[in-house]
N, C-alpha and C positions, 0 to 999 in steps of 0.2 A: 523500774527504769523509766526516765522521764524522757521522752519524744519532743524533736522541739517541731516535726512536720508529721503527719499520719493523716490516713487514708482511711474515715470512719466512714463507716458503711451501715445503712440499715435494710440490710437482705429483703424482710418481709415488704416495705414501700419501695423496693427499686431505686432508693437512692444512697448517692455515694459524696462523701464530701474531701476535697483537699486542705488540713487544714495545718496553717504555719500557728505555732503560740508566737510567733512574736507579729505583732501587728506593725509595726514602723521604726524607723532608727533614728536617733534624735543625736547627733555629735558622736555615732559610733556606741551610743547606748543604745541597746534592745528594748524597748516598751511593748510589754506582753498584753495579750488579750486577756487576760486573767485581771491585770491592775485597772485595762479600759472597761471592760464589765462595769470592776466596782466602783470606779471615777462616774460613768454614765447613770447608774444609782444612784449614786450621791446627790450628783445634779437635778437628776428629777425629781428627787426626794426632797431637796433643798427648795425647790421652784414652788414644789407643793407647800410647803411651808409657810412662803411668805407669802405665798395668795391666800392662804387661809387662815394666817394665825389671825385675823381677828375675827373672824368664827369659834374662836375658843378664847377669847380675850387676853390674848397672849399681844402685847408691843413687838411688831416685826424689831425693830430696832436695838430692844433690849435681850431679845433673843439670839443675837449675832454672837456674842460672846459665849454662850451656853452651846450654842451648835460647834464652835470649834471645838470647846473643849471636850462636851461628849464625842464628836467623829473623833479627833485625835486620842483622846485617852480610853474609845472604843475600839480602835483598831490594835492599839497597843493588847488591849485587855483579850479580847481575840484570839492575836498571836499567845497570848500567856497563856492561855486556856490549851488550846491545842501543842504547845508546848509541853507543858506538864502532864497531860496524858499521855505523853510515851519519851519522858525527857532522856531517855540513855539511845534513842536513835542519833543524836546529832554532837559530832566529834568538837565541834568547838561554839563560842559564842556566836560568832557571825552565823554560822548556820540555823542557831537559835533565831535569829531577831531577821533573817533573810528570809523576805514572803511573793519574794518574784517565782516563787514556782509555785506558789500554793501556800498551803495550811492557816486558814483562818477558821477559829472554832466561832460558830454563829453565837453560841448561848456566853461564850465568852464577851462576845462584842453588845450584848445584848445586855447582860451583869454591870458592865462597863461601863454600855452608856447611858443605862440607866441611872447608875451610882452616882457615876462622877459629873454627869448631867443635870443629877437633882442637885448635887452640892452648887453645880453652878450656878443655879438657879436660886439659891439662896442669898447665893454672893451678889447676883444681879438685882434681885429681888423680883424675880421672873412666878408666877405663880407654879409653883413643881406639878400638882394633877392634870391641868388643863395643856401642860407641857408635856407634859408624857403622853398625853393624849393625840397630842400633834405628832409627837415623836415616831409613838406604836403606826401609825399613817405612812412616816417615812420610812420606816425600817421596814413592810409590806414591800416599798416599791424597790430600796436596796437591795431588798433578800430578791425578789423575784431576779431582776438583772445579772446582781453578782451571782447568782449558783449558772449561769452561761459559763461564768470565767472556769466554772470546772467540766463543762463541756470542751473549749479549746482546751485545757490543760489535761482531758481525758483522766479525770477524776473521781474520785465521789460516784461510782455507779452502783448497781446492785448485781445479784446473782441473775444466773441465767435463765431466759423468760422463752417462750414461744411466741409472745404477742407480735404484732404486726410492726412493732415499730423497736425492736429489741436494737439493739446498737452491735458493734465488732469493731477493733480498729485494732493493728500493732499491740496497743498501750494495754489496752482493756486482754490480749491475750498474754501478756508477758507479766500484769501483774496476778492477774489467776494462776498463776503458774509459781508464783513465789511461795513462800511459808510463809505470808500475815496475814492471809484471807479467813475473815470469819464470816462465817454461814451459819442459818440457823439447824440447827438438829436436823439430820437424814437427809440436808440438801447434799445433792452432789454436783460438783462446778466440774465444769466441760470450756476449758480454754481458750477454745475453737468455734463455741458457739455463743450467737446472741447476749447479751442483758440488757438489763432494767437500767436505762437512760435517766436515774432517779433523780439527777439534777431538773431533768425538765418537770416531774411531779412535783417537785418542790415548787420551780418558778411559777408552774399552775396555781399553786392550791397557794400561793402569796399570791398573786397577781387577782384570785377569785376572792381569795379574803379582802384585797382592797377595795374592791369592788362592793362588796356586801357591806364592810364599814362604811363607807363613803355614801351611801344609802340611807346609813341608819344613821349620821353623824348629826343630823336636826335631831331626831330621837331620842338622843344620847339621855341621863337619868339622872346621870351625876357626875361629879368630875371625878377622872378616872374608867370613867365607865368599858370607853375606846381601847382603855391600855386592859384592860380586863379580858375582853374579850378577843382583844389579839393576841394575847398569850393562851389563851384557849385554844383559839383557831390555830395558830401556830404549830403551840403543842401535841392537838392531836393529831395534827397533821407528821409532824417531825415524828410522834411515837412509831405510825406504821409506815412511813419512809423508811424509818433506820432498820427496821426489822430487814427491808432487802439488802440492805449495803453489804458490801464483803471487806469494808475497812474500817468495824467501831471496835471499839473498846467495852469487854465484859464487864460487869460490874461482882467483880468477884465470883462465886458461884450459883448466884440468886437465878431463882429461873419463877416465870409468871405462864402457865397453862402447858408447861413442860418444854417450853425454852427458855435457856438464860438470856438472862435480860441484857442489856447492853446501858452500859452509863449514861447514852444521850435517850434514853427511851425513859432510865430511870427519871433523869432530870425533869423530862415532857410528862409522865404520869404525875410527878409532885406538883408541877404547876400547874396541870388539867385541874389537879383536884383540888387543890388551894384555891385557885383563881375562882372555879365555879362554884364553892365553897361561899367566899365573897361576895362575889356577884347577887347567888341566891337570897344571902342575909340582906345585902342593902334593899333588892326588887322587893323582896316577899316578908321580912323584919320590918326594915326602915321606912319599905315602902318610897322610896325616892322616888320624886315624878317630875322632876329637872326644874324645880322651881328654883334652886339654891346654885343651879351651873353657875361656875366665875362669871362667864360671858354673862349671863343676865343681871347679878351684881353688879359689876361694871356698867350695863345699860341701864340699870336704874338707879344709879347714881348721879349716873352723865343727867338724867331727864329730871332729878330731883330738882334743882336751880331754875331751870324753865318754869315748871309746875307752881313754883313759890311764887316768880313774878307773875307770872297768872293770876295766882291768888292776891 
């Protein structure tokens, strides 16, 4: 049952919040906190973008075209994803393709915009590694923001916690109370009590991965290197997030240390191990020491022409 006002409350800090999902009314349209989340994401993600893409020798300019068509054929891909993992909930099409209440699968928008981001990128003639590299950047600071919008929508939590900062609201005891709650083996959910606010360990452990890239981003080894390692950080992070949720998807009967696994945990282990798979061969094979990054091609191309009148 979806709430459009509730009263979430965090018992162990003594505080209580009032919270409406709709943030403002534009001609009698509602605009939810949910879509301004992931707009303020965007934005910020965007801003970062064009301050930096010539730090990965990405053309601000030529990139304009590649950012619309990955966001828009990223949010698309999203909705599909979360879609198709439980397509006989939703009586007709509009319900399908309606996201003002929610359901955006991240690893979908994620598929998506990498996919259709790299094609754009070809079309433009956008350099694709040093692009995803920027990209993996933006999507740190969208994911951190947008997983808020499932805080106002009272979404996305986990099972029930003792911790000091466990959550309670209307939302959170009505849907425990339903028959689609998954928990892992031997947990028992208490309707009435606390959980795992897991939307905010998410926006942490995004907001602390941008932070640590952002760091390492002179470092960096190779092109690609940034999107490597945020699909790492991501993934492992996502793998034990999902483990507390009480709303994934099992992936058939598979179980890893005697609990079933869940389909976004599978996803997060294949990439953890792929990713750092690659990683490993280029540092410790290839040996990559960033001499070959786009951005310094680029730079010493530009200085080749100087150099010669010189001579």
């Amino acid at each position: 049952m979806n709430y459009l006002t509730n009263l979430v409350q965090f018992p162990g800090l003594g505080l209580s919040f009032h919270l409406n999902r709709v943030a403002f009314t534009i001609g009698g349209v509602s605009i939810y906190w949910y879509g301004v989340c992931i707009a303020v994401g965007l934005c910020l993600a965007l801003i970062f973008a064009f301050r930096h893409s010539l730090e990965f020798g990405v053309d601000p300019d030529s990139m304009v075209d590649v950012i619309l068509i990955g966001v828009v054929l990223g949010i698309i891909s999203a909705r599909a994803y979360y879609v198709a993992m439980a397509p006989f909930k939703y009586e007709s099409i509009w319900e399908m393709i309606a996201i003002r209440d929610g359901g955006l699968a991240i690893y979908g928008g994620i598929i998506g915009g990498f996919l259709f981001g790299g094609l754009a990128c070809k079309w433009r003639g956008v350099p694709v590694l040093p692009m995803f590299d920027l990209t993996a950047m933006g999507f740190l600071i969208g994911q951190g923001c947008g997983r808020w919008g499932n805080f106002f929508n009272q979404e996305a939590f986990g099972c029930n916690t003792t911790l000091p900062w466990g959550m309670y609201s209307e939302s959170t005891r009505a849907y425990l109370m339903s028959s689609t709650v998954t928990v892992p083996k031997g947990v028992v959910i208490a309707p009435t009590l606390p959980v795992h606010p897991t939307f905010l360990y998410e926006s942490i452990w995004c907001f602390v991965g941008f932070f640590l890239l952002f760091r390492y981003i002179k470092k960096r080894k190779f092109n690609g290197d940034i999107t490597l390692r945020y699909l790492i950080w991501y993934g492992a992070g996502r793998f034990w997030i999902e483990g507390l949720r009480t709303d994934s998807l099992y992936l058939f009967h598979w179980t890893l240390f005697g609990q079933r696994i869940r389909v976004s945990q599978a996803v997060s282990l294949v990439m953890v191990l792929v990713c750092t798979g690659i990683l490993i061969y280029r540092l410790a094979v290839k040996k990559d020491n960033g001499v070959n990054l786009y951005v310094r091609r680029v730079q010493r191309a530009a200085e080749a022409p100087e150099q010669e009148k010189r001579s």
